[in-house]
PDB file with SEQRES, HELIX, SHEET and CRYST1 records, atoms N, CA, C and O in Angstrom:
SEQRES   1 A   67  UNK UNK UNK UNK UNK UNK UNK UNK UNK UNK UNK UNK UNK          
SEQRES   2 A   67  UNK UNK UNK UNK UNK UNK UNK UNK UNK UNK UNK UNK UNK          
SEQRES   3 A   67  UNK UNK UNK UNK UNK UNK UNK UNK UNK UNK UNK UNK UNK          
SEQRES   4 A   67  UNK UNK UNK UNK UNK UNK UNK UNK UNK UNK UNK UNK UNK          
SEQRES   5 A   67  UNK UNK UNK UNK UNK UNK UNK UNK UNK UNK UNK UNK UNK          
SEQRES   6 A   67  UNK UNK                                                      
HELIX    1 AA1 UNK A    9  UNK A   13  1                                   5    
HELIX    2 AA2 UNK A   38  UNK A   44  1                                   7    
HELIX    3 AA3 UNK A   55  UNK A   62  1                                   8    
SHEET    1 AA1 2 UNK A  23  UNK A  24  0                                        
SHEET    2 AA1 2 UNK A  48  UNK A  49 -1                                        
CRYST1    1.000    1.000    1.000  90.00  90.00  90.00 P 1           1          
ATOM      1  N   UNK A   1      49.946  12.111  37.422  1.00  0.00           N  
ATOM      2  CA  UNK A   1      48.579  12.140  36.915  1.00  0.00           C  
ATOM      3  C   UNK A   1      47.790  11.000  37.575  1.00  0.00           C  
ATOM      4  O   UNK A   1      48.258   9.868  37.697  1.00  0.00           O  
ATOM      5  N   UNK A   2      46.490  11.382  38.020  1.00  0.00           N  
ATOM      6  CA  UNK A   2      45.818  10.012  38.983  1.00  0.00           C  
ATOM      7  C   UNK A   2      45.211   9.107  38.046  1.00  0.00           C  
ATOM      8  O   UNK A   2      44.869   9.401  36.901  1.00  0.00           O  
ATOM      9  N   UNK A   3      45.102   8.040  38.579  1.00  0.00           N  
ATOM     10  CA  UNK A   3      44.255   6.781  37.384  1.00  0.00           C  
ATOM     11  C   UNK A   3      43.288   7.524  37.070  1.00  0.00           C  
ATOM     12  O   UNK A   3      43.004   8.472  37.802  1.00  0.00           O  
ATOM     13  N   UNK A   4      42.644   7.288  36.035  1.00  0.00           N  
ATOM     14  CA  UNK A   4      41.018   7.144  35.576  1.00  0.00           C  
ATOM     15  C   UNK A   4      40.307   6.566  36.434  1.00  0.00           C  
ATOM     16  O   UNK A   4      40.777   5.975  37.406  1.00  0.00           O  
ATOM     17  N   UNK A   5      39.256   6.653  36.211  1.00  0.00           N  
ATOM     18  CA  UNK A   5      37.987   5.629  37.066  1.00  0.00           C  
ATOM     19  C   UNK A   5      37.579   5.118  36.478  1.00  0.00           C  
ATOM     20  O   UNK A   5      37.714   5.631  35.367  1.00  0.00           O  
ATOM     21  N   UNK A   6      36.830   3.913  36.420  1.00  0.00           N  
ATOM     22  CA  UNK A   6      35.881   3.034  35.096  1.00  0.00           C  
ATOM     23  C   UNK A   6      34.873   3.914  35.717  1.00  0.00           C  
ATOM     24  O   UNK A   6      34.851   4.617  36.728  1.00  0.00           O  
ATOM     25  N   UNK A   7      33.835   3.567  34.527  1.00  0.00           N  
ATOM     26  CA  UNK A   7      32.452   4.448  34.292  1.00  0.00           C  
ATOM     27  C   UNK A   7      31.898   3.375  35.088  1.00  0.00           C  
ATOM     28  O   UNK A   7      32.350   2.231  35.043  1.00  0.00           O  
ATOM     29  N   UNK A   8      30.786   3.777  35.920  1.00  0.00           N  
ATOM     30  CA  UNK A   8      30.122   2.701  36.821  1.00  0.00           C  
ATOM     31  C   UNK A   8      28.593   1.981  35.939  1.00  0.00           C  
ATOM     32  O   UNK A   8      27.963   0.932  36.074  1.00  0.00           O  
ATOM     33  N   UNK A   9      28.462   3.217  35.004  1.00  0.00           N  
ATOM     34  CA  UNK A   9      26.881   2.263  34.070  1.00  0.00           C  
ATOM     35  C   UNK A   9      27.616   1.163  33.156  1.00  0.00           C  
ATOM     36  O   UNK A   9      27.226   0.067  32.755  1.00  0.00           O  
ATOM     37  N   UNK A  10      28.612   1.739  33.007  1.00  0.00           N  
ATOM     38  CA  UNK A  10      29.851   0.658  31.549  1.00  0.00           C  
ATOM     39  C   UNK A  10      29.743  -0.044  32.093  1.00  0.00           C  
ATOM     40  O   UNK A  10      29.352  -1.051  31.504  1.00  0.00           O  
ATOM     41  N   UNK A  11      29.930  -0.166  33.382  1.00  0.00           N  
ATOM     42  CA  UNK A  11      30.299  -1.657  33.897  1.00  0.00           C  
ATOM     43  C   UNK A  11      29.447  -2.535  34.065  1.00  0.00           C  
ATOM     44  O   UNK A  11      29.483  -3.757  33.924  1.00  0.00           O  
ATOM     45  N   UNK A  12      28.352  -1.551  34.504  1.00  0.00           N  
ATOM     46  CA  UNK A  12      27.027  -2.330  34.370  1.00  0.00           C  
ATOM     47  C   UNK A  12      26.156  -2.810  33.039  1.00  0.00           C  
ATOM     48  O   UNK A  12      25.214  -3.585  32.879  1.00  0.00           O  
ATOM     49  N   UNK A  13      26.780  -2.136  32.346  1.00  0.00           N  
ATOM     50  CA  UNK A  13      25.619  -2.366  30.695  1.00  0.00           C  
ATOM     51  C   UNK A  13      26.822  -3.177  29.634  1.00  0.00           C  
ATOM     52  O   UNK A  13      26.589  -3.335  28.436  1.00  0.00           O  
ATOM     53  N   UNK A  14      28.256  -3.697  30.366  1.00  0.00           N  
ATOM     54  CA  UNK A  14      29.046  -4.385  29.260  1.00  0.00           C  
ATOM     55  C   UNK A  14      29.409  -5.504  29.743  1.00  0.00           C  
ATOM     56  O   UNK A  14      29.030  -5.968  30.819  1.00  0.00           O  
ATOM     57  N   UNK A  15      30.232  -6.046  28.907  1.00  0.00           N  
ATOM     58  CA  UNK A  15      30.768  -7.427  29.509  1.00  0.00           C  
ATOM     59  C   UNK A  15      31.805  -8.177  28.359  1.00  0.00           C  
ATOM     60  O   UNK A  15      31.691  -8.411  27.156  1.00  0.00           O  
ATOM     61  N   UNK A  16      32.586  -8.358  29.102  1.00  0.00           N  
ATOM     62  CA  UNK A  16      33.594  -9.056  28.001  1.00  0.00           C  
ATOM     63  C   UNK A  16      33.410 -10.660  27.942  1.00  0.00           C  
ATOM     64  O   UNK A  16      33.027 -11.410  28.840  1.00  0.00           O  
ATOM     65  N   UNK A  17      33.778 -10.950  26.679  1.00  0.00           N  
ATOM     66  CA  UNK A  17      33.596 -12.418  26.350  1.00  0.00           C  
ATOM     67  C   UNK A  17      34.971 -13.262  26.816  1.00  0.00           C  
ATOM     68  O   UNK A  17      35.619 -12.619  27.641  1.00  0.00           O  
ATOM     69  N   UNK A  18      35.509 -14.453  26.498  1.00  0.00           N  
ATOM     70  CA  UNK A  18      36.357 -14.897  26.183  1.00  0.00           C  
ATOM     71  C   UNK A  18      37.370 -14.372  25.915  1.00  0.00           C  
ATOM     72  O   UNK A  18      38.251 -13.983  26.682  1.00  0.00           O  
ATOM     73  N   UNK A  19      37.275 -14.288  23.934  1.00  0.00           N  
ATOM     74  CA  UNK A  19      37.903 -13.755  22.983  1.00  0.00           C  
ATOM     75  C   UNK A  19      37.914 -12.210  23.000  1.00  0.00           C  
ATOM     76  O   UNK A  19      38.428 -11.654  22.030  1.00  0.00           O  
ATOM     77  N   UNK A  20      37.504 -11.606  23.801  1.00  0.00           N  
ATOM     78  CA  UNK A  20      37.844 -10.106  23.934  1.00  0.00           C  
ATOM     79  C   UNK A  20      37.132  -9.110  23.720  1.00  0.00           C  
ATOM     80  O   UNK A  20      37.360  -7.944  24.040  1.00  0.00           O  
ATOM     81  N   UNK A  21      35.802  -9.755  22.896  1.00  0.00           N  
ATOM     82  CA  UNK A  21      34.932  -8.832  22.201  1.00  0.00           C  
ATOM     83  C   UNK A  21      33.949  -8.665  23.571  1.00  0.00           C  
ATOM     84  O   UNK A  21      33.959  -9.421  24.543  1.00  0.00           O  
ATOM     85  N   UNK A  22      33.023  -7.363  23.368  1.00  0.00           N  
ATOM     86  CA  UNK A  22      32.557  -6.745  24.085  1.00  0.00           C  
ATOM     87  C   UNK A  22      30.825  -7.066  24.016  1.00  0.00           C  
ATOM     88  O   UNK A  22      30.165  -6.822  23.006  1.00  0.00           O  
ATOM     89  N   UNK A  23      30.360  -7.535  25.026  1.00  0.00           N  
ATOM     90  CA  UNK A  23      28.459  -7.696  25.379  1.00  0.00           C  
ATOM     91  C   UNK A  23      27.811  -6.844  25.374  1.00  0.00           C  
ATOM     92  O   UNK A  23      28.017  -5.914  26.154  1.00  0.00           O  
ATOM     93  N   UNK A  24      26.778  -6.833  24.491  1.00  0.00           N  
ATOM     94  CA  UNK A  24      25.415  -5.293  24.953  1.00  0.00           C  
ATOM     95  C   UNK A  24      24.248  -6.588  24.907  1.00  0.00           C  
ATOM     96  O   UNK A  24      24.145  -7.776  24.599  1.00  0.00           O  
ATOM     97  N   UNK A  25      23.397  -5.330  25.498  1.00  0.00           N  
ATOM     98  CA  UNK A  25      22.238  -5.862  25.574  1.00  0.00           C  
ATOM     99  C   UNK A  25      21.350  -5.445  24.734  1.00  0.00           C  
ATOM    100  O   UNK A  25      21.922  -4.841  23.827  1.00  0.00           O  
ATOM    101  N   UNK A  26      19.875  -5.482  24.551  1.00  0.00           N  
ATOM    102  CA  UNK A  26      19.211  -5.186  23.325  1.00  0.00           C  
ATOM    103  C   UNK A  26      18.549  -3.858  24.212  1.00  0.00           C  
ATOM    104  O   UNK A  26      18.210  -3.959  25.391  1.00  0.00           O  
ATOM    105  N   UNK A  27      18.457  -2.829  23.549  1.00  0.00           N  
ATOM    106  CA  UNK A  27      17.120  -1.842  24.494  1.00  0.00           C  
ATOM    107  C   UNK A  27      15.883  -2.748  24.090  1.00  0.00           C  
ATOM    108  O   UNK A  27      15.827  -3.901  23.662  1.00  0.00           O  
ATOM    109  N   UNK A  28      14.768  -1.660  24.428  1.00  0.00           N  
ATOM    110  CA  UNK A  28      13.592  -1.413  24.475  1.00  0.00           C  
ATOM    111  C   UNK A  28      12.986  -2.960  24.919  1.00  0.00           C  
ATOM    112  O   UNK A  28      12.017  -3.395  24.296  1.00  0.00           O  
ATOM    113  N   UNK A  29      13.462  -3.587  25.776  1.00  0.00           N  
ATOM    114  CA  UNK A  29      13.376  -5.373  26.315  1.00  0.00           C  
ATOM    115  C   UNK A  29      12.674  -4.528  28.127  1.00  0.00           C  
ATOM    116  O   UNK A  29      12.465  -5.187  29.145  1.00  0.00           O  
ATOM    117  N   UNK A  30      12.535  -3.505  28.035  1.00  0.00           N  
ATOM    118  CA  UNK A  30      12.446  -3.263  29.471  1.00  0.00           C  
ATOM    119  C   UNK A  30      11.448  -3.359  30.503  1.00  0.00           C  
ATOM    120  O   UNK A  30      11.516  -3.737  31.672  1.00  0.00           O  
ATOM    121  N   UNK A  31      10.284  -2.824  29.624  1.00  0.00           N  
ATOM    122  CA  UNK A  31       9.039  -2.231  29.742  1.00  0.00           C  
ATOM    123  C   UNK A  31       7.954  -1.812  28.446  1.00  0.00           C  
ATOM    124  O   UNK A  31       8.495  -1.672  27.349  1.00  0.00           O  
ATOM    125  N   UNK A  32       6.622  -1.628  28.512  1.00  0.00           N  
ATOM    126  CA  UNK A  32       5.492  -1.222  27.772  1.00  0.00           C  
ATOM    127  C   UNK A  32       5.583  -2.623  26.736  1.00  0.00           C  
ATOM    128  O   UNK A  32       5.469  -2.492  25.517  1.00  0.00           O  
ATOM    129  N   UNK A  33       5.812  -4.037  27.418  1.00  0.00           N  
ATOM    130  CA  UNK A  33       5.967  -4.822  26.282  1.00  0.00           C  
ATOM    131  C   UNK A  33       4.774  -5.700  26.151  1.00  0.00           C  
ATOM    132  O   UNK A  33       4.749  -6.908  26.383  1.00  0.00           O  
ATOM    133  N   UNK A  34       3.617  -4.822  25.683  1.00  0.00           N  
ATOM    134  CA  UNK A  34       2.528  -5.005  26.000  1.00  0.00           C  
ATOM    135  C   UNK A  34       1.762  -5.349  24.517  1.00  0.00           C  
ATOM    136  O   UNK A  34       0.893  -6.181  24.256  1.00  0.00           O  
ATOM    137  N   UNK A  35       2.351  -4.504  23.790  1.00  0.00           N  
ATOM    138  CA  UNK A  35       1.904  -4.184  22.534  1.00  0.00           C  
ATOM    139  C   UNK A  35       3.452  -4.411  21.648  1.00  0.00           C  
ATOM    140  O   UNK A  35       3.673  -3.776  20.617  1.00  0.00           O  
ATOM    141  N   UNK A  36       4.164  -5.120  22.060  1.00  0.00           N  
ATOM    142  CA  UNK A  36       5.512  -5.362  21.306  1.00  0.00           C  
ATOM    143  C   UNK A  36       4.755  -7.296  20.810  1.00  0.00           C  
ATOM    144  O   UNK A  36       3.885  -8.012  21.306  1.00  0.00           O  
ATOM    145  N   UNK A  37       5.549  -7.408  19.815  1.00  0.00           N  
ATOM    146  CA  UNK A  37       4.857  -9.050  19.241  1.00  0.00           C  
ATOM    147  C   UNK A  37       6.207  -9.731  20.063  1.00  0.00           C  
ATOM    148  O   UNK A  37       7.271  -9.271  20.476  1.00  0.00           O  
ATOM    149  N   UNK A  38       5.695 -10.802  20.064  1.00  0.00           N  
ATOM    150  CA  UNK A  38       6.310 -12.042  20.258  1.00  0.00           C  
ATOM    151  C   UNK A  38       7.788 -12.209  20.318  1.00  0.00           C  
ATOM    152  O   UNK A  38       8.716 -12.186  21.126  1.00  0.00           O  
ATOM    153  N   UNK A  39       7.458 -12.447  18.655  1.00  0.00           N  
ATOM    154  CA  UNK A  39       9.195 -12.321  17.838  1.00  0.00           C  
ATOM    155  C   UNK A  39       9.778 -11.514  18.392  1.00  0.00           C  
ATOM    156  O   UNK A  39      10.709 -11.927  19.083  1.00  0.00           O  
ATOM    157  N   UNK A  40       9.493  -9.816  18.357  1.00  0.00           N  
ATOM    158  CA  UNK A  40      10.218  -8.620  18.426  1.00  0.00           C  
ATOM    159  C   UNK A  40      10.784  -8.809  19.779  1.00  0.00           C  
ATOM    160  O   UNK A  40      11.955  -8.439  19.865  1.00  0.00           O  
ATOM    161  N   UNK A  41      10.159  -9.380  21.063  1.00  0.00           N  
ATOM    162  CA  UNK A  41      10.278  -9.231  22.159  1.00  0.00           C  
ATOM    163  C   UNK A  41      11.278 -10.595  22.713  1.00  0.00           C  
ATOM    164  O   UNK A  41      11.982 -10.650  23.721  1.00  0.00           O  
ATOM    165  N   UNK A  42      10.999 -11.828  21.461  1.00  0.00           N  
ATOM    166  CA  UNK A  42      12.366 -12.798  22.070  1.00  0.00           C  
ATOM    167  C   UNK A  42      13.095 -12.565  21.351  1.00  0.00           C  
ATOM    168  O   UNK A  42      14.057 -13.245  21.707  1.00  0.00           O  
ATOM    169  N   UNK A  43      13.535 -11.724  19.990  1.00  0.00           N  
ATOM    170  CA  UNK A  43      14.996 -11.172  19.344  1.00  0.00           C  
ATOM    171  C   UNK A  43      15.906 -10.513  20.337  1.00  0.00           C  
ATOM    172  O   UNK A  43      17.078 -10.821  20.558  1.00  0.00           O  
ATOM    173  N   UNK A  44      14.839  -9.070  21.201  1.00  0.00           N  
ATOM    174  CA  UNK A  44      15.601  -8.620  22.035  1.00  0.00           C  
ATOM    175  C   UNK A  44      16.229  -9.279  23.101  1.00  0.00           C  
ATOM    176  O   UNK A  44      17.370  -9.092  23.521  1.00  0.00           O  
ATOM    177  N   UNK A  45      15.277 -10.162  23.549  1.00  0.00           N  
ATOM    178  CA  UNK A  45      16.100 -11.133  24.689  1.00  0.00           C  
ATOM    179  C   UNK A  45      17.895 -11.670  24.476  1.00  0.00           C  
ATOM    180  O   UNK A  45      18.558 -11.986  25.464  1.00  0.00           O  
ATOM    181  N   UNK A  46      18.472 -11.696  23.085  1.00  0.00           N  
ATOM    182  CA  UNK A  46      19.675 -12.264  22.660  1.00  0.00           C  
ATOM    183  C   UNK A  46      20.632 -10.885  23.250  1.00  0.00           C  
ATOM    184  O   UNK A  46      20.387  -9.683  23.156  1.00  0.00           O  
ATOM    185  N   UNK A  47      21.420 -11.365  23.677  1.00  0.00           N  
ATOM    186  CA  UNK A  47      23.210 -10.477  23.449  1.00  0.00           C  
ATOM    187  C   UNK A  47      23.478  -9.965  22.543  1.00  0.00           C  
ATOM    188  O   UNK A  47      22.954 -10.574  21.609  1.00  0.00           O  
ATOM    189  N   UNK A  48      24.181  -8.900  22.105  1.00  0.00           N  
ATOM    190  CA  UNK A  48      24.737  -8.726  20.975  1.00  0.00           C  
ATOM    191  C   UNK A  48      25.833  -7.968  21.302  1.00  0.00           C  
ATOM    192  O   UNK A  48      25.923  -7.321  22.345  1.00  0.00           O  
ATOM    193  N   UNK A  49      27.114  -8.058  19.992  1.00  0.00           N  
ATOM    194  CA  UNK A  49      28.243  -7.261  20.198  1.00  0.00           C  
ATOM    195  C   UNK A  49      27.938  -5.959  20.295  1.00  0.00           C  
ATOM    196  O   UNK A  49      26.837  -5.496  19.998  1.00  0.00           O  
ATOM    197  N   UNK A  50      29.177  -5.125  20.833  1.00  0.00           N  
ATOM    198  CA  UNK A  50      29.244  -4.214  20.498  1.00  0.00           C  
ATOM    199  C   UNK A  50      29.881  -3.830  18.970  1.00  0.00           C  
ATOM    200  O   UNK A  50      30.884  -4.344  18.475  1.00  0.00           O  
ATOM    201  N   UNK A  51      29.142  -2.930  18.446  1.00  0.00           N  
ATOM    202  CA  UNK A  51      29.650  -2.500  17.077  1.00  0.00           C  
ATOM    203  C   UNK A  51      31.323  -1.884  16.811  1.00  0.00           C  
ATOM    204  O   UNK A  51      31.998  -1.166  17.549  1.00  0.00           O  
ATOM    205  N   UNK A  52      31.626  -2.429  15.579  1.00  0.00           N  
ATOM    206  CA  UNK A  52      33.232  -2.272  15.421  1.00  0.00           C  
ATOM    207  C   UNK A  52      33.884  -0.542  15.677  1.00  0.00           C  
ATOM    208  O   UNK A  52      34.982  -0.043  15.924  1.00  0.00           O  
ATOM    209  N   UNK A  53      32.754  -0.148  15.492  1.00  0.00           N  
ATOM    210  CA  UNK A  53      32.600   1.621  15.861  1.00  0.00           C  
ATOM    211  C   UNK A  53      32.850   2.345  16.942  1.00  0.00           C  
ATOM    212  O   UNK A  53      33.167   3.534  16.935  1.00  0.00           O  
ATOM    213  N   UNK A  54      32.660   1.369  18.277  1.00  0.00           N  
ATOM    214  CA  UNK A  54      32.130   1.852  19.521  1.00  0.00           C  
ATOM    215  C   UNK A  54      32.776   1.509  20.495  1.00  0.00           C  
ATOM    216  O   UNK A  54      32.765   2.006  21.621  1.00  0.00           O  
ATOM    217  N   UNK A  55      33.860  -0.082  19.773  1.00  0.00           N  
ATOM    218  CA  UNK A  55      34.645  -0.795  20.646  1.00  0.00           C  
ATOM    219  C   UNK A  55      35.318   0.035  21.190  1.00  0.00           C  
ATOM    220  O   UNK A  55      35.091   0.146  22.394  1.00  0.00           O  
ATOM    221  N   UNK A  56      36.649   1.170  20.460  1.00  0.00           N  
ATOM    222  CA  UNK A  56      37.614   1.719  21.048  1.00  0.00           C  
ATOM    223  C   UNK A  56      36.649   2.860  22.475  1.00  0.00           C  
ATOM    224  O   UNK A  56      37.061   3.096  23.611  1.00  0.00           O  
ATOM    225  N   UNK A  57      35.542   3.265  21.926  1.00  0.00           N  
ATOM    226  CA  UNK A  57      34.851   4.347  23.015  1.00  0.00           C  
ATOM    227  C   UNK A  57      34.873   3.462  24.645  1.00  0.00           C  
ATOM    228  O   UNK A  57      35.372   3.614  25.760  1.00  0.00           O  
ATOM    229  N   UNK A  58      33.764   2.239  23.732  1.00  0.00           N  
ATOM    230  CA  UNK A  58      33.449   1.360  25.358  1.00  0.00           C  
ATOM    231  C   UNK A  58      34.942   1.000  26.144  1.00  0.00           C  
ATOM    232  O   UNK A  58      35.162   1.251  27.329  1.00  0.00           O  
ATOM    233  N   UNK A  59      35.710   0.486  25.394  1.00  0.00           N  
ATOM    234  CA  UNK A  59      37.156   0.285  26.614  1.00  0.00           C  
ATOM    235  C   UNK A  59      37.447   1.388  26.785  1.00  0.00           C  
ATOM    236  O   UNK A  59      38.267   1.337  27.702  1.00  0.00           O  
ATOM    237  N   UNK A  60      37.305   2.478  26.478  1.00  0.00           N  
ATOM    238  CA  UNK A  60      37.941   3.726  27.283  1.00  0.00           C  
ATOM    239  C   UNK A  60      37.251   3.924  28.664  1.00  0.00           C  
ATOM    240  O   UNK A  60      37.855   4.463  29.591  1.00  0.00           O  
ATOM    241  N   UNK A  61      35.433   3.288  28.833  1.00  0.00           N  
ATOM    242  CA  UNK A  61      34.972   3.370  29.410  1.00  0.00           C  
ATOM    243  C   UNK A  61      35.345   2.421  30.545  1.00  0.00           C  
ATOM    244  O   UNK A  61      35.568   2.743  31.711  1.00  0.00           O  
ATOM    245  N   UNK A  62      35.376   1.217  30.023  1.00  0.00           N  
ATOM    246  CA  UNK A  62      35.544   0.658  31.055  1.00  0.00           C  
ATOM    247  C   UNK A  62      37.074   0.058  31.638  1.00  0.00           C  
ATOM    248  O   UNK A  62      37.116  -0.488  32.740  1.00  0.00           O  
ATOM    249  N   UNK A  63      38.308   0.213  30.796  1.00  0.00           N  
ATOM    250  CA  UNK A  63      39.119   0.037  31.611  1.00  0.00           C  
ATOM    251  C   UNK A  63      39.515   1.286  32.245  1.00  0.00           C  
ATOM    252  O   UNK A  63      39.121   2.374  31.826  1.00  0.00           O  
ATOM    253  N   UNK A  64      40.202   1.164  33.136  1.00  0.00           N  
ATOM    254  CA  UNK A  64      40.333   2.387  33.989  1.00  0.00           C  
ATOM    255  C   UNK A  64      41.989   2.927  33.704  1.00  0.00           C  
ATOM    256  O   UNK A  64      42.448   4.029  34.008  1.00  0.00           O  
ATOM    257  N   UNK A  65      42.588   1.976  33.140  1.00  0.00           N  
ATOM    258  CA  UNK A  65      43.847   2.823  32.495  1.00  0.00           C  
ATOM    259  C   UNK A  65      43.740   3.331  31.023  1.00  0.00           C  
ATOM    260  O   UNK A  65      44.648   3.093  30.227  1.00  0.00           O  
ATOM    261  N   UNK A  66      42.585   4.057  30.651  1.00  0.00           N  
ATOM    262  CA  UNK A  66      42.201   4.397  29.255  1.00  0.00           C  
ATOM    263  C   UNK A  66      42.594   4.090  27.783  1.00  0.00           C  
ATOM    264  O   UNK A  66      42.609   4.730  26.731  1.00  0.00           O  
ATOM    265  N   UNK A  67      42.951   2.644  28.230  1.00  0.00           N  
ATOM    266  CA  UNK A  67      43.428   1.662  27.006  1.00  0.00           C  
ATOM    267  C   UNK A  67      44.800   1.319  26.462  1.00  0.00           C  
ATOM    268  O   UNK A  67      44.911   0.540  25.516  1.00  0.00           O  
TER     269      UNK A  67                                                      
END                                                                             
């Protein structure tokens, strides 16, 4: 059976920490932030985990021996 491939956006939209846990980024930080306030627009600026929900999905994504 041939390896898996990592997903090439996973790789681009995650990131592992240290301790193992997994990096996202905030959406809607992208564009039209015209009419977004202040606050709303430096909250998104922060990191955040990935949710305890999503962990097992995202490493399927991104390691390439499917965990």
């Amino acid at each position: 059976m041939p390896k898996l491939k990592t997903k090439a956006a996973a790789k681009k939209r995650f990131a592992f920490t240290g301790t193992g846990k997994i990096k996202r980024k905030h959406a809607y930080h992208s564009h039209i932030l015209t009419k977004k306030e202040t606050t709303q627009k430096r909250n998104l600026d922060h990191t955040a985990m990935v949710s305890n929900d999503d962990v097992k999905r995202v490493k399927r994504m991104i390691l390439s021996s499917g965990m």
